[in-house]
TILUM-621544 format. One line per 8 residues: number of its first residue (from 0); their letters; for each residue z, x, y of C-alpha. Coordinates in steps of 0.25 Angstrom, whole numbers. Each point is the difference from the previous one (the first is absolute). Layout:
NUM = A = Z/X/Y ~ ...
END
This chain:
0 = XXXXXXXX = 112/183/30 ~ 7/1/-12 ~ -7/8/-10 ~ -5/11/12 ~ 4/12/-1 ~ 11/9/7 ~ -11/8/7 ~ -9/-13/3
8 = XXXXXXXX = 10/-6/6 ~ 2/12/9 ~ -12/0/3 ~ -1/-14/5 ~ 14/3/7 ~ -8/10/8 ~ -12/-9/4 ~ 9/-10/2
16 = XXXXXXXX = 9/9/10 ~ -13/5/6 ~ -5/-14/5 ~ 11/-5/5 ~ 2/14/8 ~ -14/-2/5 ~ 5/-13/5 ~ 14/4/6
24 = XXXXXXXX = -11/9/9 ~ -10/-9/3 ~ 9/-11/4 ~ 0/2/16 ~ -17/3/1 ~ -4/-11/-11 ~ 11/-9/-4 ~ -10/-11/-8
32 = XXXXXXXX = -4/15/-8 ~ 15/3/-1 ~ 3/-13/-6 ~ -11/-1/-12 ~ 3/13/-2 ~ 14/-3/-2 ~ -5/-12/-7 ~ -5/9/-9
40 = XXXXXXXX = 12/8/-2 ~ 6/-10/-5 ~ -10/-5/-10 ~ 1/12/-6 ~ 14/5/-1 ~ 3/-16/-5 ~ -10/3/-12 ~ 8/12/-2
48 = XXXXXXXX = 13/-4/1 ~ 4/11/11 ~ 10/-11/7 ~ 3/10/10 ~ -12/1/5 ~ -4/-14/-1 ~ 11/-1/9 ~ -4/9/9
56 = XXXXXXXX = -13/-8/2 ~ 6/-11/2 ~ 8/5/12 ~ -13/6/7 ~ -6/-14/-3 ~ 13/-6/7 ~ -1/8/12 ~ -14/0/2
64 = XXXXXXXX = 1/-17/1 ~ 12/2/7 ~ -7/10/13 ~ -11/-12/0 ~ 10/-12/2 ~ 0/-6/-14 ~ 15/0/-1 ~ 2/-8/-11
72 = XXXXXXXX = -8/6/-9 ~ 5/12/3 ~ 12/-4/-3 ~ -3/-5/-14 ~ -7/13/-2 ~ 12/10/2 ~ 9/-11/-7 ~ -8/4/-10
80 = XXXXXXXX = 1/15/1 ~ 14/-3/0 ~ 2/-8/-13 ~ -10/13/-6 ~ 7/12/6 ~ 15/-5/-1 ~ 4/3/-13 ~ -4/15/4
88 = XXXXXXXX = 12/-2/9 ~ -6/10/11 ~ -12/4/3 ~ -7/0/14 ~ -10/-14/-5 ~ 14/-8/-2 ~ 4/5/13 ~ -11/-1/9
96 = XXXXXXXX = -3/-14/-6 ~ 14/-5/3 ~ -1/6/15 ~ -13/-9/0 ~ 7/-13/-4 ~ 10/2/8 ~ -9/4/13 ~ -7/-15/-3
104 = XXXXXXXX = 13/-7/-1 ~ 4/6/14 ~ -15/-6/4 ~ 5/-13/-7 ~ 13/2/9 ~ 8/-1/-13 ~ 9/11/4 ~ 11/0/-10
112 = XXXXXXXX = -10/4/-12 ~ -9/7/10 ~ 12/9/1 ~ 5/-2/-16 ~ -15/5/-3 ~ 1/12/8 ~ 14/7/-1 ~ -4/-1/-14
120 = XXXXXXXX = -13/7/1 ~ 6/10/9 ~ 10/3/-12 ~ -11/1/-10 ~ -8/9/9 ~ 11/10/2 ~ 4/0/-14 ~ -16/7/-3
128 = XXXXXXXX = -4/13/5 ~ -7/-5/12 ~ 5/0/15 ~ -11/0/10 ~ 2/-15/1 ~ 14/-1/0 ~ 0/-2/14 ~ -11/-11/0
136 = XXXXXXXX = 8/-9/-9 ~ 12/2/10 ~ -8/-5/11 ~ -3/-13/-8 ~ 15/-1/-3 ~ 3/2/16 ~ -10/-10/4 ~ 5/-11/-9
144 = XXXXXXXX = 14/6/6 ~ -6/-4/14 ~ -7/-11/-3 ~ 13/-6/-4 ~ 7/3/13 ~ 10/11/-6 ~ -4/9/9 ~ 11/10/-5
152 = XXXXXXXX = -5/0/-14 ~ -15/2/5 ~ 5/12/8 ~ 7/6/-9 ~ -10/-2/-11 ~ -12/5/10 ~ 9/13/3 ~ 1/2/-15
160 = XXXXXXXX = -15/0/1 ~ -2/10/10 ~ 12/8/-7 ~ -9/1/-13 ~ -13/2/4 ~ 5/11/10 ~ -4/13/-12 ~ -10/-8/-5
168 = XXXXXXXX = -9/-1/14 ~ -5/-15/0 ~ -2/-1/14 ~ -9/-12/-1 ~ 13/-7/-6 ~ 9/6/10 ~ -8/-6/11 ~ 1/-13/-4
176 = XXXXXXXX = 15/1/-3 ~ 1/6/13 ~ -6/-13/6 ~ 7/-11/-6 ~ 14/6/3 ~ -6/1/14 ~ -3/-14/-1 ~ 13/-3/-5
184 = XXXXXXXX = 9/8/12 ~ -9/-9/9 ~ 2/-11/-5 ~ 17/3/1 ~ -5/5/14 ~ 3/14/-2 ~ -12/3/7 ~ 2/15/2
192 = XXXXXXXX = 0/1/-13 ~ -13/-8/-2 ~ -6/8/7 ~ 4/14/-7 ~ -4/-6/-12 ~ -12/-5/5 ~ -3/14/6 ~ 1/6/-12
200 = XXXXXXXX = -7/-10/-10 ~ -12/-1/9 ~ -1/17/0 ~ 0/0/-15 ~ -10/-12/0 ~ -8/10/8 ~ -1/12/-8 ~ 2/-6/-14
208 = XXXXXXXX = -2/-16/-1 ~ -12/-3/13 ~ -2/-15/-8 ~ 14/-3/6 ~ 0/5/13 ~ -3/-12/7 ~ 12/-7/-6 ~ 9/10/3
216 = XXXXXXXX = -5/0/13 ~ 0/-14/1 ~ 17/0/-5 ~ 2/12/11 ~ -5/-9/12 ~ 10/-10/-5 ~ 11/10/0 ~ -6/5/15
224 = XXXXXXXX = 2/-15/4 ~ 15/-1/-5 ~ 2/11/12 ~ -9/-7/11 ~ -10/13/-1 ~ -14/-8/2 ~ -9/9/2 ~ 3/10/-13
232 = XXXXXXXX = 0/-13/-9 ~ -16/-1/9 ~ -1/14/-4 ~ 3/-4/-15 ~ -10/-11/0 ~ -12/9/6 ~ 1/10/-11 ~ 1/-11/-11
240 = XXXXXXXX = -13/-4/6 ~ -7/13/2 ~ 5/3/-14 ~ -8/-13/-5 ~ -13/5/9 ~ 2/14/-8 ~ 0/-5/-13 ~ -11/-11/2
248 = XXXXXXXX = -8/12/3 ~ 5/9/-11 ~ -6/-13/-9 ~ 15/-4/-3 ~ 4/-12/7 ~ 14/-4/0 ~ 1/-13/-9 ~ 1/-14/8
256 = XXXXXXXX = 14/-1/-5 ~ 5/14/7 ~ -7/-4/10 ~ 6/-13/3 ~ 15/7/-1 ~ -4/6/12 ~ -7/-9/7 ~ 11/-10/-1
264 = XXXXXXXX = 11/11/3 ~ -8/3/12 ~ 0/-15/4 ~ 15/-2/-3 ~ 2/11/8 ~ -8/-6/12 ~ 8/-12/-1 ~ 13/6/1
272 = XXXXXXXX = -3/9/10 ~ -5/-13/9 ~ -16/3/0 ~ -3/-13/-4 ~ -15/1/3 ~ 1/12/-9 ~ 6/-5/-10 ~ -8/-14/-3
280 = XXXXXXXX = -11/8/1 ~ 3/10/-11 ~ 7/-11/-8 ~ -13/-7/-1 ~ -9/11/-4 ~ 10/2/-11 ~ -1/-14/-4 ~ -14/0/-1
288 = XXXXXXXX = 1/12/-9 ~ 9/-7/-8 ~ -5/-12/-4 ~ -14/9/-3 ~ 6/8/-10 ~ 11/-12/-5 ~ 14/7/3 ~ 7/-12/1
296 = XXXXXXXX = 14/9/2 ~ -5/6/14 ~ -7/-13/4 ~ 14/-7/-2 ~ 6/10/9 ~ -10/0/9 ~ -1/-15/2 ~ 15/2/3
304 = XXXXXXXX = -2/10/11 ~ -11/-9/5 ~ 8/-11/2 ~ 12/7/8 ~ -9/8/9 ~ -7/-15/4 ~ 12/-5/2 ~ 3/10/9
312 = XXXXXXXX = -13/0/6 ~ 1/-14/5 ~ -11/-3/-11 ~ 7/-11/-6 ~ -10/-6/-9 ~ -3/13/-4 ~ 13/2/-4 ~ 1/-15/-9
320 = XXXXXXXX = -14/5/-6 ~ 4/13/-5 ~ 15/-6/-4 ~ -6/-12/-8 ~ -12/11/-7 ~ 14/10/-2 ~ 7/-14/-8 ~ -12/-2/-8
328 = XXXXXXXX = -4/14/-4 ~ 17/3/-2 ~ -1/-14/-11 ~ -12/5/-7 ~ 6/14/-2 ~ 13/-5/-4 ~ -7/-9/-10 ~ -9/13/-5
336 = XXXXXXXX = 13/9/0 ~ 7/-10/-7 ~ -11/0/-12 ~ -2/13/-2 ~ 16/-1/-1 ~ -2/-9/-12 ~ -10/8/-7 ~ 6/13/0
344 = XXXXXXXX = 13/-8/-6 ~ -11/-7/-10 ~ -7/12/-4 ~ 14/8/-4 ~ 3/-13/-6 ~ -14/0/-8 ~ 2/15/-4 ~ 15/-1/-4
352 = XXXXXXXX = -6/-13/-8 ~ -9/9/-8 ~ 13/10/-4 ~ 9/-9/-5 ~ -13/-6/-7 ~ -2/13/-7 ~ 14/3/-3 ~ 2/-14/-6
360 = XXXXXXXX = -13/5/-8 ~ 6/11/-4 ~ 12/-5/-7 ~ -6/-8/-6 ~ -5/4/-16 ~ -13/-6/-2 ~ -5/-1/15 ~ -4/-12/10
368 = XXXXXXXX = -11/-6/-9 ~ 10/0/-12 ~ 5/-13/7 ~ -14/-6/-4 ~ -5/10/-12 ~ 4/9/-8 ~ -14/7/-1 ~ -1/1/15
376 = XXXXXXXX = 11/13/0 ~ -11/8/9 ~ 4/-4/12 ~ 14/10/1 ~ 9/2/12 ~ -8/12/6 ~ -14/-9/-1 ~ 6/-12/7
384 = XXXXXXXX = 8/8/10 ~ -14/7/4 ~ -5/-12/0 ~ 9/-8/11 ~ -2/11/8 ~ -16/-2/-2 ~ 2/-14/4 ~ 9/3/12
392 = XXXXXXXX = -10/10/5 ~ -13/-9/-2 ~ 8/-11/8 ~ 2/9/13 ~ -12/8/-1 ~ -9/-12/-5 ~ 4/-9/13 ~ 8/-10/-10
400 = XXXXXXXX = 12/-4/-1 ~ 9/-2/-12 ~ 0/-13/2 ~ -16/-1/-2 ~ 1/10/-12 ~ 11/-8/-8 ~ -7/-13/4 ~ -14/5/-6
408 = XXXXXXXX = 9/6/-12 ~ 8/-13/-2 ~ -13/-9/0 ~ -8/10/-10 ~ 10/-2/-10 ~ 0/-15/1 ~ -12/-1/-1 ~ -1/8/-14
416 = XXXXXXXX = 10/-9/-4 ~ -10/-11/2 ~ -11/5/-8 ~ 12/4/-12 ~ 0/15/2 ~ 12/7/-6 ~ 13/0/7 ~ -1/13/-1
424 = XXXXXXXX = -14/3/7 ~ 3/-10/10 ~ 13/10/5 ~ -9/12/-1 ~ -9/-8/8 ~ 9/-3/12 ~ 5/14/1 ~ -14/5/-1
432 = XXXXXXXX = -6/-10/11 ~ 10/7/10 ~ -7/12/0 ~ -15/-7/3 ~ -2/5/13 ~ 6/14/-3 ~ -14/7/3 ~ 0/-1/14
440 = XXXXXXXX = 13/10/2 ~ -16/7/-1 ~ -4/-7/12 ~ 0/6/13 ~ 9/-6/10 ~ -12/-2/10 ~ -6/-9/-9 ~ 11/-7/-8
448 = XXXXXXXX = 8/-4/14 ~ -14/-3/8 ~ 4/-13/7 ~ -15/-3/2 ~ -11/-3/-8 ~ -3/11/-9 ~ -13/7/0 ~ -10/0/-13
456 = XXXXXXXX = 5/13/-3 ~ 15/-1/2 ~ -1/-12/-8 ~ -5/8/-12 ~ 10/11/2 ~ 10/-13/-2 ~ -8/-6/-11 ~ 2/15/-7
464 = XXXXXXXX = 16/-3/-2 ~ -3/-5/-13 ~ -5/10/-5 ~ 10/10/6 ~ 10/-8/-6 ~ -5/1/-14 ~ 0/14/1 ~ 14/1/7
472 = XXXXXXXX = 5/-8/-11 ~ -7/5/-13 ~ 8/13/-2 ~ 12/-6/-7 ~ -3/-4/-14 ~ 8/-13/0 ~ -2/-16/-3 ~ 3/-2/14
480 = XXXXXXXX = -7/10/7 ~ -11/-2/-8 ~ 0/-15/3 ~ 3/3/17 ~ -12/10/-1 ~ -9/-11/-6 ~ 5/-12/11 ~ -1/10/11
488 = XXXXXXXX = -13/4/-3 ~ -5/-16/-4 ~ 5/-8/10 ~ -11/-2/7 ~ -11/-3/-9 ~ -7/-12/-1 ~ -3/-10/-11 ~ -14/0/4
496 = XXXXXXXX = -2/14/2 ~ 0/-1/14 ~ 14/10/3 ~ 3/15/1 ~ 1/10/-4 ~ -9/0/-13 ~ -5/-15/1 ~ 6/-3/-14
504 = XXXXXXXX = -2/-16/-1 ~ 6/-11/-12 ~ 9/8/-10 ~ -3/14/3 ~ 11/-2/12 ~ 11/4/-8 ~ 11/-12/-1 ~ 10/5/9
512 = XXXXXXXX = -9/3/11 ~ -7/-15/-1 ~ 15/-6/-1 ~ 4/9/12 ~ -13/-3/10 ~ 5/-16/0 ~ 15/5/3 ~ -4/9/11
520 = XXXXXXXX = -11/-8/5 ~ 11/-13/0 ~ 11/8/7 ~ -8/8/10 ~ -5/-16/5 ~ 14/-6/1 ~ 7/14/8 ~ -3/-1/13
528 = XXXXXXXX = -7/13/7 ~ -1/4/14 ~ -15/-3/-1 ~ 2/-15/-7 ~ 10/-11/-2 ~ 4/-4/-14 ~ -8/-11/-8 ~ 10/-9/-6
536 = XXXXXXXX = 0/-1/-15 ~ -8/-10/-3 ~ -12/5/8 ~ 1/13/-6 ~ 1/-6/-15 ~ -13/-8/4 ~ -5/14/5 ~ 0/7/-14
544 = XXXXXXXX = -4/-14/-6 ~ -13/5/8 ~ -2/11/-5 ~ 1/-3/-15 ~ -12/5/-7 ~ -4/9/12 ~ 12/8/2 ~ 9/-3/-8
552 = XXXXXXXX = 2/-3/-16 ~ -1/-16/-3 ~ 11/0/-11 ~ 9/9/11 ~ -2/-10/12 ~ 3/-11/-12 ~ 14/6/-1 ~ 2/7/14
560 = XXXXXXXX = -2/-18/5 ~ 12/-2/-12 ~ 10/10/6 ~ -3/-4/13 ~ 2/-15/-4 ~ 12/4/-6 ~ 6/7/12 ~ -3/-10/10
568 = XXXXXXXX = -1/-13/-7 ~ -5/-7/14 ~ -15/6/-1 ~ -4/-6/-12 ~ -5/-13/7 ~ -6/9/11 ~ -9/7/-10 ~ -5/-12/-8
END
């Protein structure tokens, strides 16, 4: 907002502050409230130019996709925050947001830059005035530690945990510090001091953490075992039980994943103690609870589990059964793991991309459109540095991928070529086209990712992104962003009238968005989907050939068939 005042802008600071402290509270009772609210934070502060909070927002977006198992957006998200808050240097967004990113490469298994992410956070986060969560970031430290075998690194780092939050009373992150060291010394079969740990974790879960008592119960009965002592490792396992019966009645359920921790501890347990009954039993209670609520982590485990106490059962095919399942499900994780690998690497790639962009932008003198016109100097380093990040964002948010964005980009700007547009128009075109999707960052998740159908209504929620992403787009006076605004909220119009959102038919759909609707259309056809397989090039071609006059611009189809022909020379027999 640059010709607002020093008090107008404080004034937006504040309402800005105040929405997304309304979301930071809401966020465990309502999280889709607590995201549009942080949604709407960020609007605000971006047309403001308060980066800090925009920042901000963009952590809580982050962690709100991350608590419901949208990893890789998450990740893009506080990637984001990151690139925002780091030339602050510290602040509690730029630390929070690398403790994130390095929390979803410890769930990606990337270990290395899990721990790279998150020593540096914790150096940030002490260099601020904050301390309460110095401990919490520790722990994440430890369990990387752990999860890496160095058992005395882990140690070590949990003690320094405890150590720090010792004056600041964080008994709930005490407990589960006291619990994974237990877990550790059994592991090392220093059983008697499992089980002190154990004991003491499970206290504090008690008094100051009750959502974790059945774990640390679960841990302790382990620790019991190490030492022979079945019957208090029984003992542990009726009160994590009784503990779930409480809460169910108190209306606060454990989730299904705290409860299949225990309920796979419990059948571990029963398996090492020789109850077989007792333990095949338990084991496929828990399976059935995990394949209900898709925790494919525990359903690994417990297919393992399965397996040995069949084998030792006498139940051999059994045994080959749950194995051969264990093989497969062990494949199709490695396979998943292994991608969300890949795209946390693409994703720092993509955002590293967009900052040696800008800064190549920056030095130079007349700025990127320079290369093509010197009347096109709008577009400066700040504007297409905010705009990349745009494009990265609509990409993850949008359900796209770069690959789809720079493919409708690409094709947009051949195909104004074709028709004799400026070289000039047709660049601002391909940049612009990235962001034609932008809207649905508006779009709630429970519609955007439906895998079904949608419903009349939740398709007009969808429908409305167009005209969300006009107005995302409409508050930077620029060639380009005046250009995206206009595909954005264009795309799907009709030549006949026939489209959304105002029905606009022949020329009153601007040029770029009737350009755009054949490249999308085209590139959406050929990608396969998890709901379609992809139609080859001549098929689709033929497609938008049927739709001429209807849907699509004559003239445009005319010289969509020429690019097409010229790209893949083998079609033109096929069309006639």
């Amino acid at each position: 907002m640059p010709n607002a005042s020093t008090s107008e802008v404080g004034v937006e600071r504040r309402r800005a502050q105040a929405i997304l402290d309304e979301s930071v509270a809401c966020r465990g009772g309502d999280a889709e409230r607590s995201r549009q609210l942080a949604l709407d934070a960020r609007v605000l502060a971006r047309a403001h130019d308060l980066v800090d909070l925009e920042g901000a927002a963009l952590y809580q977006l982050a962690s709100i996709a991350h608590q419901h198992g949208r990893t890789e957006y998450a990740f893009a998200l506080a990637s984001e925050a990151v690139d925002l808050a780091e030339p602050t240097e510290v602040s509690l967004t730029l630390a929070w947001s690398l403790h994130l990113i390095g929390v979803v490469y410890y769930q990606a298994s990337n270990y290395p830059s899990a721990l790279e992410h998150c020593l540096r956070a914790l150096q940030i986060y002490r260099a601020t005035d904050h301390v309460v969560d110095e401990g919490r970031i520790l722990h994440s430290v430890a369990a990387i530690y752990q999860s890496m075998a160095d058992y005395d690194r882990a140690i070590a780092t949990y003690e320094s945990a405890l150590a720090v939050n010792e004056p600041l009373s964080r008994p709930d992150v005490d407990a589960m510090v006291l619990g994974n060291l237990a877990r550790i010394r059994g592991r090392r079969g220093e059983h008697l001091e499992a089980v002190e740990l154990g004991r003491r974790a499970v206290e504090l879960g008690r008094e100051h953490a009750p959502h974790l008592v059945g774990s640390l119960l679960a841990d302790l009965a382990e620790a019991y075992i190490g030492l022979s002592d079945h019957d208090a490792a029984d003992a542990c396992f009726a009160e994590a039980r009784q503990g779930w019966t409480r809460q169910v009645a108190d209306g606060d359920p454990l989730s299904p994943a705290e409860q299949l921790g225990v309920m796979v501890s419990e059948g571990r347990v029963a398996l090492r103690s020789g109850r077989l009954d007792r333990a095949i039993a338990t084991l496929l209670a828990a399976l059935d609870l995990a394949d209900r609520t898709d925790h494919r982590e525990l359903e690994l485990e417990i297919h393992d589990l399965l397996a040995v106490a069949c084998k030792q059962a006498g139940r051999f095919a059994e045994a080959l059964e749950y194995r051969e399942r264990y093989v497969a499900l062990h494949r199709e994780m490695f396979t998943d793991a292994a991608d969300l690998r890949l795209r946390t690497v693409q994703v720092a790639h993509d955002n590293e991309a967009a900052r040696q962009l800008a800064e190549i932008t920056r030095l130079k003198t007349t700025g990127l459109i320079a290369d093509y016109a010197a009347d096109h100097a709008d577009v400066d380093a700040y504007h297409l540095e905010a705009f990349e990040r745009l494009a990265a964002l609509a990409e993850f948010r949008g359900g796209n991928t770069s690959k789809h964005t720079n493919a409708v980009a690409d094709l947009a700007a051949e195909i104004g070529h074709a028709i004799g547009q400026p070289p000039e128009w047709c660049e601002r075109l391909r940049l612009a086209a990235r962001l034609h999707d932008i809207g649905k960052v508006a779009v709630s998740d429970s519609v955007l990712l439906k895998p079904g159908p949608l419903t009349i209504e939740e398709y007009d929620e969808v429908k409305h992104h167009t005209v969300l992403g006009r107005r995302l787009l409409s508050g930077v006076d620029t060639e380009l962003f005046r250009l995206a605004a206009e595909v954005a909220w264009s795309h799907h119009e009709w030549w006949d009238g026939s489209g959304y959102p105002n029905g606009l038919g022949g020329n009153a759909i601007p040029l770029s968005g009737r350009i755009v609707a054949i490249a999308d259309v085209f590139d959406s056809l050929t990608t396969r989907h998890v709901y379609k397989s992809e139609w080859n090039v001549a098929e689709t071609v033929r497609f938008i050939m049927s739709g001429s006059a209807t849907q699509f611009e004559p003239d445009l189809v005319t010289a969509f068939v020429t690019v097409m022909v010229a790209r893949h020379p083998e079609i033109a027999d096929d069309l006639g």
